[in-house]
mmCIF file of the N, C-alpha and C atoms, coordinates in Angstrom:
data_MODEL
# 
_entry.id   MODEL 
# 
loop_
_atom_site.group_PDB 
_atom_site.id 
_atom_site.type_symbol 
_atom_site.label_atom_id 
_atom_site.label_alt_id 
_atom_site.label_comp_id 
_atom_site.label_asym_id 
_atom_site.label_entity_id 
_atom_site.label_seq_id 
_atom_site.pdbx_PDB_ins_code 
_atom_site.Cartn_x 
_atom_site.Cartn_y 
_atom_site.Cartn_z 
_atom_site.occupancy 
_atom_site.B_iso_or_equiv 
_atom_site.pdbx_formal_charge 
_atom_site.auth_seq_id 
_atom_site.auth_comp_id 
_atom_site.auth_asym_id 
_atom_site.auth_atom_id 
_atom_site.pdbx_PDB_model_num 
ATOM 1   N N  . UNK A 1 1  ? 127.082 110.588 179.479 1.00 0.00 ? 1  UNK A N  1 
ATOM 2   C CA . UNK A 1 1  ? 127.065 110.126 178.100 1.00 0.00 ? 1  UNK A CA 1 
ATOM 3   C C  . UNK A 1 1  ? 128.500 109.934 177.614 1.00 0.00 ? 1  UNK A C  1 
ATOM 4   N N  . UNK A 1 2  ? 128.766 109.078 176.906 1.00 0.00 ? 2  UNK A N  1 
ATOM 5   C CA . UNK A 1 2  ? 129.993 108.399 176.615 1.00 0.00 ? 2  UNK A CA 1 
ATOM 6   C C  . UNK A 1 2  ? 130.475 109.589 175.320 1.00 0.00 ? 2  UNK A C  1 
ATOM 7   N N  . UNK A 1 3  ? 131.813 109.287 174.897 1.00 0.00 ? 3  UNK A N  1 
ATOM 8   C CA . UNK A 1 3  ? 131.989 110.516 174.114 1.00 0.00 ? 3  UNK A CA 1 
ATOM 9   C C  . UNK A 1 3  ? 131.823 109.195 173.031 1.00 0.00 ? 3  UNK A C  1 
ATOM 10  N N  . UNK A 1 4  ? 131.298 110.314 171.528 1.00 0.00 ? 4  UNK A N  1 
ATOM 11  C CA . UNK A 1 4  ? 131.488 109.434 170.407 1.00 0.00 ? 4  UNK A CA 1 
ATOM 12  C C  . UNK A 1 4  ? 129.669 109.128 170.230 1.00 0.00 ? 4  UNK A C  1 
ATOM 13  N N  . UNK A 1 5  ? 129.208 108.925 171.418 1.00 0.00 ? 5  UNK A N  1 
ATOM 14  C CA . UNK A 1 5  ? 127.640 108.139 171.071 1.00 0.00 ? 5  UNK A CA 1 
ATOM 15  C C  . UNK A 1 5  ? 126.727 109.588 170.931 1.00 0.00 ? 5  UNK A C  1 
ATOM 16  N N  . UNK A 1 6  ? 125.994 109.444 169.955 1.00 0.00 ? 6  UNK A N  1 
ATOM 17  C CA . UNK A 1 6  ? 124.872 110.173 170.084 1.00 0.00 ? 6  UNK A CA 1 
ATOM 18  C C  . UNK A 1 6  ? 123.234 109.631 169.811 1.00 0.00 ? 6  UNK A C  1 
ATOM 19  N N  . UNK A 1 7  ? 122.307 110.616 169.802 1.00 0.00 ? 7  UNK A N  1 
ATOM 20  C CA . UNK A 1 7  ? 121.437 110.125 169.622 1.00 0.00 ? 7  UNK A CA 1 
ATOM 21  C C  . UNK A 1 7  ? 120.768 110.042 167.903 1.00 0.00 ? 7  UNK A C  1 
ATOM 22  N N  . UNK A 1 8  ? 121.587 110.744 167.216 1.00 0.00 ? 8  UNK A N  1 
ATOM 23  C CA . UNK A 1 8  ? 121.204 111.099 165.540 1.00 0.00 ? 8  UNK A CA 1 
ATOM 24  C C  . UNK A 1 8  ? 121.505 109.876 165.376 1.00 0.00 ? 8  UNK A C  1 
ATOM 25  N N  . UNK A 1 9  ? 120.129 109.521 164.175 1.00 0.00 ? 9  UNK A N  1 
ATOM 26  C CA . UNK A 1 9  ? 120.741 108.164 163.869 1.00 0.00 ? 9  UNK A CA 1 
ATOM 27  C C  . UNK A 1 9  ? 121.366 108.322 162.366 1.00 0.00 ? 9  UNK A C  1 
ATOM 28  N N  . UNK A 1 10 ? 122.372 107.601 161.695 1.00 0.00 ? 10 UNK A N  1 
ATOM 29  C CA . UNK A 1 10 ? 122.614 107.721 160.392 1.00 0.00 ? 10 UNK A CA 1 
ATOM 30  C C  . UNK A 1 10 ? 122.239 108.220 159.342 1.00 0.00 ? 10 UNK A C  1 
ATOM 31  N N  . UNK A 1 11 ? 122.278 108.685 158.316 1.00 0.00 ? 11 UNK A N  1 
ATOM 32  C CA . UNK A 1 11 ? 121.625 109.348 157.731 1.00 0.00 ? 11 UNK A CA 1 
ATOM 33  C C  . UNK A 1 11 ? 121.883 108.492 155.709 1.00 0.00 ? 11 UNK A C  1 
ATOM 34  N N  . UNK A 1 12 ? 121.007 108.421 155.251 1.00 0.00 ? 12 UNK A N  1 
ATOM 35  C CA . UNK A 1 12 ? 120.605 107.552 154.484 1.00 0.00 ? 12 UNK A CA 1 
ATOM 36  C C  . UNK A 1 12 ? 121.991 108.007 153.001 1.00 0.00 ? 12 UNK A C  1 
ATOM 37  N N  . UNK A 1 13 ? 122.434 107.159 152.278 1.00 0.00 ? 13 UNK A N  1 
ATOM 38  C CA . UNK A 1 13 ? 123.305 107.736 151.632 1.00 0.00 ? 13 UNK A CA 1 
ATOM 39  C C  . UNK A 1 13 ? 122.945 106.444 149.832 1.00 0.00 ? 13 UNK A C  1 
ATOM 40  N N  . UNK A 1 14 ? 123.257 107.165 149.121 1.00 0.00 ? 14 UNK A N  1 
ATOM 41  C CA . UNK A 1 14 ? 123.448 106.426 147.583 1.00 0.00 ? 14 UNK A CA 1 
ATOM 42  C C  . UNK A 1 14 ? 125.011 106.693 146.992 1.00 0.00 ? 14 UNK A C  1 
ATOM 43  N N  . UNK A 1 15 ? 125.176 105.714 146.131 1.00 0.00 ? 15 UNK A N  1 
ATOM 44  C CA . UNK A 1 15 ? 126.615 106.103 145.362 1.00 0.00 ? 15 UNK A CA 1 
ATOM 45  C C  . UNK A 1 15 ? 125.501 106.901 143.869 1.00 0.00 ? 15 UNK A C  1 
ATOM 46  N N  . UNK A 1 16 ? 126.224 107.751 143.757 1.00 0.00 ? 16 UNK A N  1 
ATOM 47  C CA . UNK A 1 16 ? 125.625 108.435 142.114 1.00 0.00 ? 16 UNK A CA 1 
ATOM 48  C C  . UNK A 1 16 ? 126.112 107.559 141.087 1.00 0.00 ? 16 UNK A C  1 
ATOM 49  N N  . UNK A 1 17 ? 125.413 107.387 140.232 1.00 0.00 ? 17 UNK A N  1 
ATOM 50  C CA . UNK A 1 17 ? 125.433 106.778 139.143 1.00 0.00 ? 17 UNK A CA 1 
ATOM 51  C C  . UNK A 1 17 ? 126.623 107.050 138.247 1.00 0.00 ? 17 UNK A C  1 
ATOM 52  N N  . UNK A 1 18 ? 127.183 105.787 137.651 1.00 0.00 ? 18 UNK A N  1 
ATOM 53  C CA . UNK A 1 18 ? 128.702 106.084 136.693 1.00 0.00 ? 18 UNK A CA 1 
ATOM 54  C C  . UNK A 1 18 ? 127.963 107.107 135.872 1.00 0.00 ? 18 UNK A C  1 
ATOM 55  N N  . UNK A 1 19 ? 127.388 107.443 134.999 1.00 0.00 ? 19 UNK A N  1 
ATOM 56  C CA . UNK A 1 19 ? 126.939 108.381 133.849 1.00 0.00 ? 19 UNK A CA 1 
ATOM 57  C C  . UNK A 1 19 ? 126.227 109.549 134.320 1.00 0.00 ? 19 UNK A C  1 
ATOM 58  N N  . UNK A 1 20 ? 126.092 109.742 135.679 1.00 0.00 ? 20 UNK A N  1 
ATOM 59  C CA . UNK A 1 20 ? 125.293 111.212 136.188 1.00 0.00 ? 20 UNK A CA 1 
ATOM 60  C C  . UNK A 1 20 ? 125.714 112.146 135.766 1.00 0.00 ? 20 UNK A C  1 
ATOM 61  N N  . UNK A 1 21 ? 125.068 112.652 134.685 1.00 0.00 ? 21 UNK A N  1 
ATOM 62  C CA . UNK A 1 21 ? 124.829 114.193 134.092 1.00 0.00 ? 21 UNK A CA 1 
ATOM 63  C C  . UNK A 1 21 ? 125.433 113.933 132.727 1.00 0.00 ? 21 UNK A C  1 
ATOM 64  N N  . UNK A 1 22 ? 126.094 112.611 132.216 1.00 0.00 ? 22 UNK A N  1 
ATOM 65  C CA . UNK A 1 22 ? 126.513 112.633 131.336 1.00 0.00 ? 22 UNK A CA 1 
ATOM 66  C C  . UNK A 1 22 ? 125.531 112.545 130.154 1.00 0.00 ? 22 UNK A C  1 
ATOM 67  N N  . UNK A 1 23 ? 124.442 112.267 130.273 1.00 0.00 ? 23 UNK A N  1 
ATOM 68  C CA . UNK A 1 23 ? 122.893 112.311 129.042 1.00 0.00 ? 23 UNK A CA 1 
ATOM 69  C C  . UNK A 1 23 ? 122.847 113.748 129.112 1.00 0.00 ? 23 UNK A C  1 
ATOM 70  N N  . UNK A 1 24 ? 122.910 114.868 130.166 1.00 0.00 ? 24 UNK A N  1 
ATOM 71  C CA . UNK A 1 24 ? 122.478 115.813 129.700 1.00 0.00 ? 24 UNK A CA 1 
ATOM 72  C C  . UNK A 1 24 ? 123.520 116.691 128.716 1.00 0.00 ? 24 UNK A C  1 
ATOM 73  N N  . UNK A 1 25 ? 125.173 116.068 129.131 1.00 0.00 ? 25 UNK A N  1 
ATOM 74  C CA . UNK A 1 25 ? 126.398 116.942 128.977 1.00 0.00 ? 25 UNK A CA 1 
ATOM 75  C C  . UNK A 1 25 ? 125.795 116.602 127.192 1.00 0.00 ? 25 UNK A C  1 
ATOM 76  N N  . UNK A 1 26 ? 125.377 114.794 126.747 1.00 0.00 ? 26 UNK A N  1 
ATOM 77  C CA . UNK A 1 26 ? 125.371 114.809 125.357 1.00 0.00 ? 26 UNK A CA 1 
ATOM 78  C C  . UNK A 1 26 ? 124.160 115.158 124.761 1.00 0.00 ? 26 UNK A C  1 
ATOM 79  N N  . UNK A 1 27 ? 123.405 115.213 125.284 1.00 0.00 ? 27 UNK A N  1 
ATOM 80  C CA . UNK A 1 27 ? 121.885 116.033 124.969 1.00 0.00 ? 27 UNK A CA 1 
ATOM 81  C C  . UNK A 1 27 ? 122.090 117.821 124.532 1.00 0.00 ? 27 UNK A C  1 
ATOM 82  N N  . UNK A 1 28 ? 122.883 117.970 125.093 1.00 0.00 ? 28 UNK A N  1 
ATOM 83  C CA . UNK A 1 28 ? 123.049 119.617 124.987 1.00 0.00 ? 28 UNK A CA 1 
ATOM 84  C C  . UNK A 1 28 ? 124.185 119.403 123.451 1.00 0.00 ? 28 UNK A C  1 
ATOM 85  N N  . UNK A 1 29 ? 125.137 118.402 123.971 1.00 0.00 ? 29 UNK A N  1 
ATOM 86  C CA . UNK A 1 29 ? 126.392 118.641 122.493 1.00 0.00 ? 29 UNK A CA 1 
ATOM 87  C C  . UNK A 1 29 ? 125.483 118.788 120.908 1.00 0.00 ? 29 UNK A C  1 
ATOM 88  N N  . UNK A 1 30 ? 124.402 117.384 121.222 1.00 0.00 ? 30 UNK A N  1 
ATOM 89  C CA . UNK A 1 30 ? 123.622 116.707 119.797 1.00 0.00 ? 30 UNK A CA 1 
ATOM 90  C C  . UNK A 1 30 ? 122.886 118.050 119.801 1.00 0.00 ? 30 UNK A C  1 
ATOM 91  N N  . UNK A 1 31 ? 122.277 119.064 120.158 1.00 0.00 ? 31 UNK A N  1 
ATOM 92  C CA . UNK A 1 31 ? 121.005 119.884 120.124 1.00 0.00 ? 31 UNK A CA 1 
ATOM 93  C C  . UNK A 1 31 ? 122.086 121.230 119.448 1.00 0.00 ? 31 UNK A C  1 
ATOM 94  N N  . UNK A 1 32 ? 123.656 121.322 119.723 1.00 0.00 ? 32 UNK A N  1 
ATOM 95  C CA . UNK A 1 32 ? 124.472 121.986 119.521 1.00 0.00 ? 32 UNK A CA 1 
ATOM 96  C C  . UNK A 1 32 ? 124.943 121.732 118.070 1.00 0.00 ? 32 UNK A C  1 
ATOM 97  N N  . UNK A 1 33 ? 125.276 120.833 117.953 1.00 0.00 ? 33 UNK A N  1 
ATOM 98  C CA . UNK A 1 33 ? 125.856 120.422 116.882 1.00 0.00 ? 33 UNK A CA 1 
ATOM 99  C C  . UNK A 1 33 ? 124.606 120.551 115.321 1.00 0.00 ? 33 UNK A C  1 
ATOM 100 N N  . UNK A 1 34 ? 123.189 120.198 116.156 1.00 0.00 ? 34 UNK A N  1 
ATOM 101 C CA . UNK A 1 34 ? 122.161 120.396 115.250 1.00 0.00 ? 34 UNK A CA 1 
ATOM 102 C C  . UNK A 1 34 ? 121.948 121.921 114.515 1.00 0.00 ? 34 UNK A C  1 
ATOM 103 N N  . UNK A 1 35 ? 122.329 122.567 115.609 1.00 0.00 ? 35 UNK A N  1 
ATOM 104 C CA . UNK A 1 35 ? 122.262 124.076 115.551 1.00 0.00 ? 35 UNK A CA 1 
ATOM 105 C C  . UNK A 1 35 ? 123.788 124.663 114.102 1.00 0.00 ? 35 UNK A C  1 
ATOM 106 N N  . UNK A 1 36 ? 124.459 123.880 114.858 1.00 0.00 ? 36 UNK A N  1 
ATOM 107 C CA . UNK A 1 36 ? 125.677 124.524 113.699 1.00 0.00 ? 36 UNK A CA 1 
ATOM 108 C C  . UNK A 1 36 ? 125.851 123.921 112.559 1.00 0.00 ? 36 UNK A C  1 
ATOM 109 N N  . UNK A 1 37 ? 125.620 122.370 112.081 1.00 0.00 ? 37 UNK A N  1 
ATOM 110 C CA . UNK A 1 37 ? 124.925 121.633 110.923 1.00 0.00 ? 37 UNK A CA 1 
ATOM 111 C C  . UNK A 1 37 ? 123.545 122.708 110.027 1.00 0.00 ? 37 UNK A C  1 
ATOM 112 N N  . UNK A 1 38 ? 122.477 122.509 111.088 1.00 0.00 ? 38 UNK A N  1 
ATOM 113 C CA . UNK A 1 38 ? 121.651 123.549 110.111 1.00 0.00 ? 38 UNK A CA 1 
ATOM 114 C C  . UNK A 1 38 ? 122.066 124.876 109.391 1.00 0.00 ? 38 UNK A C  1 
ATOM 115 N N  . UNK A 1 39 ? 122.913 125.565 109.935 1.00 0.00 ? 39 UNK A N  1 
ATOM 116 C CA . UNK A 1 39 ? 123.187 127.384 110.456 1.00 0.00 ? 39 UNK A CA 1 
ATOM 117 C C  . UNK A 1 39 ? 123.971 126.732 109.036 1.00 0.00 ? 39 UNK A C  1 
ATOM 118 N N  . UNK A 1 40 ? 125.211 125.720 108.905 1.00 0.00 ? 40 UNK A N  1 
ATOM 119 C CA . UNK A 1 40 ? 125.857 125.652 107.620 1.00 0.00 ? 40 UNK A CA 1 
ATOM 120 C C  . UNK A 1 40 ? 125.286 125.365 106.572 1.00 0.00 ? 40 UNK A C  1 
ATOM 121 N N  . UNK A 1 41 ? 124.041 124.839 106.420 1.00 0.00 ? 41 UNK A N  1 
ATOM 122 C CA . UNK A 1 41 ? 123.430 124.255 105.571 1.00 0.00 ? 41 UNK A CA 1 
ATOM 123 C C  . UNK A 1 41 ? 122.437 125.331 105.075 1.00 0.00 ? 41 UNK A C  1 
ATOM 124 N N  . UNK A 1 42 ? 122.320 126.836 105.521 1.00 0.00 ? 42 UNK A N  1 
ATOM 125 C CA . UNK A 1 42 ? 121.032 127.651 105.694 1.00 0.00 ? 42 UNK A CA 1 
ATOM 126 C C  . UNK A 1 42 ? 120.198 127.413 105.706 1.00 0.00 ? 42 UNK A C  1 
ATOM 127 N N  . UNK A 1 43 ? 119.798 126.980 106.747 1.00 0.00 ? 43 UNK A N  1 
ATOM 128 C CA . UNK A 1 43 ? 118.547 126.336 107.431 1.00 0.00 ? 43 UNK A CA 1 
ATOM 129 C C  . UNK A 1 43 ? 118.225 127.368 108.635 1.00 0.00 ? 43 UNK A C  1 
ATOM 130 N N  . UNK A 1 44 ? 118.621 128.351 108.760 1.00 0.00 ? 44 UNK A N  1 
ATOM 131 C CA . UNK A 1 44 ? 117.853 129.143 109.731 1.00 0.00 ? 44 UNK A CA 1 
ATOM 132 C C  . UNK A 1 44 ? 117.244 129.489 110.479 1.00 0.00 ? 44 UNK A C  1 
ATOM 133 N N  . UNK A 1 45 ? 115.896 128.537 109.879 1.00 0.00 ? 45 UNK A N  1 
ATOM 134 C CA . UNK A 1 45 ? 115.258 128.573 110.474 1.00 0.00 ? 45 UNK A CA 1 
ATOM 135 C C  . UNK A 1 45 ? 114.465 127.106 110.969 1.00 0.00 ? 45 UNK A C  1 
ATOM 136 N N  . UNK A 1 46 ? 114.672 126.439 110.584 1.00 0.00 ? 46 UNK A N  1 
ATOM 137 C CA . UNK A 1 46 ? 115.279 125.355 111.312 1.00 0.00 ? 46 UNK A CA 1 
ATOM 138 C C  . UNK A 1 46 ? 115.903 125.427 112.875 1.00 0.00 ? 46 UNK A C  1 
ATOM 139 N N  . UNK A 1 47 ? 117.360 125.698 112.611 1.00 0.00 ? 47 UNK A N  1 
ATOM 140 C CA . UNK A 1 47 ? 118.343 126.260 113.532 1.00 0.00 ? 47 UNK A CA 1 
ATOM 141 C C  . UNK A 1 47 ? 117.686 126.601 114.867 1.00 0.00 ? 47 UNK A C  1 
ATOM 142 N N  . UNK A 1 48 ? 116.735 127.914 114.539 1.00 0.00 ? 48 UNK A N  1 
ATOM 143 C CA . UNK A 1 48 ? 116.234 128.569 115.531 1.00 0.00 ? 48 UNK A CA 1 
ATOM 144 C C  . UNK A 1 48 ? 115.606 127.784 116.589 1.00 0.00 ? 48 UNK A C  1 
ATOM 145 N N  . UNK A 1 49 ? 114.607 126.612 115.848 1.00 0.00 ? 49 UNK A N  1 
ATOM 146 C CA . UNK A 1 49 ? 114.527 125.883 116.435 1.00 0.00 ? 49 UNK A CA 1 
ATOM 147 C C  . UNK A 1 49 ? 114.955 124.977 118.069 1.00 0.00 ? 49 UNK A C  1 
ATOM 148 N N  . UNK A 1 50 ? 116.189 124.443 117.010 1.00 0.00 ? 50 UNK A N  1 
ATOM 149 C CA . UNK A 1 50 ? 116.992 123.786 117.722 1.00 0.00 ? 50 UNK A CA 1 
ATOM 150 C C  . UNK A 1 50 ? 117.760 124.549 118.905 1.00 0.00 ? 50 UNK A C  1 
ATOM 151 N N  . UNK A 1 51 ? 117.784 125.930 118.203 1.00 0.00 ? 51 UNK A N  1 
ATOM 152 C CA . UNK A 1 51 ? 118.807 126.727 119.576 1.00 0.00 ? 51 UNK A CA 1 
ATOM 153 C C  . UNK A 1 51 ? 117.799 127.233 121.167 1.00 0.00 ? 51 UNK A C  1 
ATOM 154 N N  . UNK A 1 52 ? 116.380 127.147 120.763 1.00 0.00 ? 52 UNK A N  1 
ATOM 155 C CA . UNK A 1 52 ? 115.428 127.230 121.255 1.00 0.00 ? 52 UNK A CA 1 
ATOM 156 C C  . UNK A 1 52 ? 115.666 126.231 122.598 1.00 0.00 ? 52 UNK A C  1 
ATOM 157 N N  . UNK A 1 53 ? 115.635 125.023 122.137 1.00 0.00 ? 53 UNK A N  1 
ATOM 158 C CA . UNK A 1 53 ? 116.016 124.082 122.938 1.00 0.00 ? 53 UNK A CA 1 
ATOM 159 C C  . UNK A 1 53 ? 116.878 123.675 123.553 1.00 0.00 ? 53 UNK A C  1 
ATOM 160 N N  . UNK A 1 54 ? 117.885 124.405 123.306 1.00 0.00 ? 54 UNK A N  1 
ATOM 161 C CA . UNK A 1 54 ? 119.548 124.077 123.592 1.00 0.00 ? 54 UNK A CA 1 
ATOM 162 C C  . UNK A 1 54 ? 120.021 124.815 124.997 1.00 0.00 ? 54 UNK A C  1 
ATOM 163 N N  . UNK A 1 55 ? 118.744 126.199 124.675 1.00 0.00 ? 55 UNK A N  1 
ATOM 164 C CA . UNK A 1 55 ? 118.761 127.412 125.385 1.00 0.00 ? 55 UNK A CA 1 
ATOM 165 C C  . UNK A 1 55 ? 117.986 126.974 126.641 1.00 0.00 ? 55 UNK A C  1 
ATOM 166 N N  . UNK A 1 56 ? 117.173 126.453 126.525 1.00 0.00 ? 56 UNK A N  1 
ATOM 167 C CA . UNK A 1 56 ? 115.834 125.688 127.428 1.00 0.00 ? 56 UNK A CA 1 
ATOM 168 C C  . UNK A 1 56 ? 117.152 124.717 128.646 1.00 0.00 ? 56 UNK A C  1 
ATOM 169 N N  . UNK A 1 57 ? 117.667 123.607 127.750 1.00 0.00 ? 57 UNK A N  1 
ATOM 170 C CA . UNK A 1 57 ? 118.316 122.655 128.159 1.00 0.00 ? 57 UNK A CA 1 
ATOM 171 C C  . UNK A 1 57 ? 119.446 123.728 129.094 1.00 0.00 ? 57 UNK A C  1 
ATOM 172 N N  . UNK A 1 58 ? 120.365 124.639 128.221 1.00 0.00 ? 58 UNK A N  1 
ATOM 173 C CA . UNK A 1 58 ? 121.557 125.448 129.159 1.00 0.00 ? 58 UNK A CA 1 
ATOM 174 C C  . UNK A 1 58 ? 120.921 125.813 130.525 1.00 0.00 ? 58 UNK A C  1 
ATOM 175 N N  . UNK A 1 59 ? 119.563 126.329 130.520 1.00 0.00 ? 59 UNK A N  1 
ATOM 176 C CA . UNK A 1 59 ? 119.016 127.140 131.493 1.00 0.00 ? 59 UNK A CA 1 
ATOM 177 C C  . UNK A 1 59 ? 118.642 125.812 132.981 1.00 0.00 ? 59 UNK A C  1 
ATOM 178 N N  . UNK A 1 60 ? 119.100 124.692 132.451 1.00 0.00 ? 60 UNK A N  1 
ATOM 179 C CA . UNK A 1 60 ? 118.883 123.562 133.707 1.00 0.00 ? 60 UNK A CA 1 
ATOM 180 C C  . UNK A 1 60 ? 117.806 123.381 133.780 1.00 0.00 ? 60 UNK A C  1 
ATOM 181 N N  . UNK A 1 61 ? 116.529 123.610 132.932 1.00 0.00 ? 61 UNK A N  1 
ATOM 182 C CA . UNK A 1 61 ? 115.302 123.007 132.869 1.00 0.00 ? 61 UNK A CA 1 
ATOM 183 C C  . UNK A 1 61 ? 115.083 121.912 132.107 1.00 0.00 ? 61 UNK A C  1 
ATOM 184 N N  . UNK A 1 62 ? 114.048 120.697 132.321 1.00 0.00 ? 62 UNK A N  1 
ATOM 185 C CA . UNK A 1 62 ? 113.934 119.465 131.941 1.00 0.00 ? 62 UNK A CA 1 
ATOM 186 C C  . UNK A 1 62 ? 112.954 119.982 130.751 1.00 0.00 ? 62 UNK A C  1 
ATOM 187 N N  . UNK A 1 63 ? 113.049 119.092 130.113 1.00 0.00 ? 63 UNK A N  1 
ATOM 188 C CA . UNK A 1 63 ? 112.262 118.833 128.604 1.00 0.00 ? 63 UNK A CA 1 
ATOM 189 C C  . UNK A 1 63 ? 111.061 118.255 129.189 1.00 0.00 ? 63 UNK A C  1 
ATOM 190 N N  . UNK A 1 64 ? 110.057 119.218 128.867 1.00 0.00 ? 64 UNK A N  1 
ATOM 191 C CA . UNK A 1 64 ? 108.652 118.631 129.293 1.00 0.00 ? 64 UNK A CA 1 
ATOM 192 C C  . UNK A 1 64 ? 108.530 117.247 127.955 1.00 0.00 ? 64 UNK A C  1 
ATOM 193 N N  . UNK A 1 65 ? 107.473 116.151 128.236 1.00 0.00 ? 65 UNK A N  1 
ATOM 194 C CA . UNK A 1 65 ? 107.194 115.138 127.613 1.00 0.00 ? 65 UNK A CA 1 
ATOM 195 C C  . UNK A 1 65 ? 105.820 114.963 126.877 1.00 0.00 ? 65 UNK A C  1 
ATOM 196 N N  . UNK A 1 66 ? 104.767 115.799 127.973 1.00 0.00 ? 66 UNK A N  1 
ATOM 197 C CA . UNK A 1 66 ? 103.238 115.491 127.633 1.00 0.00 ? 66 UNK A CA 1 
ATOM 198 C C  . UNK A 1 66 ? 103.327 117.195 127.196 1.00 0.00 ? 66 UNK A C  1 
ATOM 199 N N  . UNK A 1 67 ? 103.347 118.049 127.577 1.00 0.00 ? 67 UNK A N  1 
ATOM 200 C CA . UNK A 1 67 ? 102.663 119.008 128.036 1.00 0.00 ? 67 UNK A CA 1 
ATOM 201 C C  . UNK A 1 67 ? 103.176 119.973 126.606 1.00 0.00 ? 67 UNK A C  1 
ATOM 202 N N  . UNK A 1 68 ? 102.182 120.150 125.677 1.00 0.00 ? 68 UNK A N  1 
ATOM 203 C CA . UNK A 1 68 ? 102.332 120.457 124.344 1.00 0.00 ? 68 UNK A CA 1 
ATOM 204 C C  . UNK A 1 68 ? 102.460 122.135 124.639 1.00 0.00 ? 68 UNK A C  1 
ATOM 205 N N  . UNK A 1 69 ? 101.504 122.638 125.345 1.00 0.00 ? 69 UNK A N  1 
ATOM 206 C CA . UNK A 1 69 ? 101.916 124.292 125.484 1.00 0.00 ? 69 UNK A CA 1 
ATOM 207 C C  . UNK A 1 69 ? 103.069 124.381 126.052 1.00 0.00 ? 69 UNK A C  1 
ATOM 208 N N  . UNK A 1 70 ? 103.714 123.871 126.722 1.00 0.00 ? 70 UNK A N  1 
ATOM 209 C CA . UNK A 1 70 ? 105.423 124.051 127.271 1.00 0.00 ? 70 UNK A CA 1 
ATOM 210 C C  . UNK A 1 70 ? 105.999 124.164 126.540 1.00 0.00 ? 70 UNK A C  1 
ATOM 211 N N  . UNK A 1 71 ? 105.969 122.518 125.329 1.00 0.00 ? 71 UNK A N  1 
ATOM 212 C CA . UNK A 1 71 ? 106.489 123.000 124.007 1.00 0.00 ? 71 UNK A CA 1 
ATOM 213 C C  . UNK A 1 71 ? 107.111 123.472 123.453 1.00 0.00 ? 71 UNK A C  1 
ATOM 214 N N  . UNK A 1 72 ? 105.370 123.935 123.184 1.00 0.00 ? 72 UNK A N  1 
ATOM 215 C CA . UNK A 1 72 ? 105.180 125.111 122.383 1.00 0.00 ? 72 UNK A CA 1 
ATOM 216 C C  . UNK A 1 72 ? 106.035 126.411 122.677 1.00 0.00 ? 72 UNK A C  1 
ATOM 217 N N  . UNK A 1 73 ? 105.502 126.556 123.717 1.00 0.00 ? 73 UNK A N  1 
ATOM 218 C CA . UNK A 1 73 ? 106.330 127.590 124.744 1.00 0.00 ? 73 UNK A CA 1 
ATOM 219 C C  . UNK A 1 73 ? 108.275 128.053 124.518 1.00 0.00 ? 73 UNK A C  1 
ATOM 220 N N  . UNK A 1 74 ? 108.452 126.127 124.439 1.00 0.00 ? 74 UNK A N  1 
ATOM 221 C CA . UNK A 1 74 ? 109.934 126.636 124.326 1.00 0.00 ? 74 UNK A CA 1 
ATOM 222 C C  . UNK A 1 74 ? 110.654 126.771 123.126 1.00 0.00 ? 74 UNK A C  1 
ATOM 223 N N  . UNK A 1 75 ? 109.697 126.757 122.121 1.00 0.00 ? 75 UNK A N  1 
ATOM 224 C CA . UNK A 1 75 ? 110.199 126.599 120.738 1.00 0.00 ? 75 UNK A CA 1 
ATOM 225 C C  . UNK A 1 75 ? 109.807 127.877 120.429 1.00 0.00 ? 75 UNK A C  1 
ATOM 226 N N  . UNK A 1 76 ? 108.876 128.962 121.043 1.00 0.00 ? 76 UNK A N  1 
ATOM 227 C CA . UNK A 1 76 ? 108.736 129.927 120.719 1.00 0.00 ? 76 UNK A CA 1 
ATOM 228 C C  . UNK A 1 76 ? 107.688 130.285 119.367 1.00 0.00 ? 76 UNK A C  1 
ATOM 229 N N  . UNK A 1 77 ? 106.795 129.375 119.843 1.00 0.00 ? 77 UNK A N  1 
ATOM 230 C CA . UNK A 1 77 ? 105.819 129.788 118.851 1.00 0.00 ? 77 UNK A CA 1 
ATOM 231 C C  . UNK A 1 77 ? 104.563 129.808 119.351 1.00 0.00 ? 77 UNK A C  1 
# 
């Protein structure tokens, strides 16, 4: 066998996208900023809300879409 040749064949490759991860970097700022807007405004509870989600989002989990007890779940009620 010749040096250099093998039998693996290539292995499949993508370029990542110009904006990868950048929706989530501003998804987390806007859910942040909501949090410290309300908190000044005493909105509290409101706030809680929002930090609910912020907390969800930090933890690297996706925002469910359909699924209303998830939610529910992450808003804490």
């Amino acid at each position: 066998m010749e040096a250099g040749m093998s039998n693996q064949r290539t292995g499949k490759t993508h370029k990542a996208a110009l904006g990868d991860g950048m929706q989530d970097m501003k998804m987390m700022l806007f859910f942040s900023h909501c949090v410290d807007i309300l908190e000044e405004n005493e909105e509290e509870n409101a706030a809680f809300y929002f930090e609910q989600i912020l907390d969800h989002i930090i933890a690297g989990k996706a925002l469910p879409s359909v699924n209303r007890i998830e939610i529910a779940r992450i808003l804490g009620v």
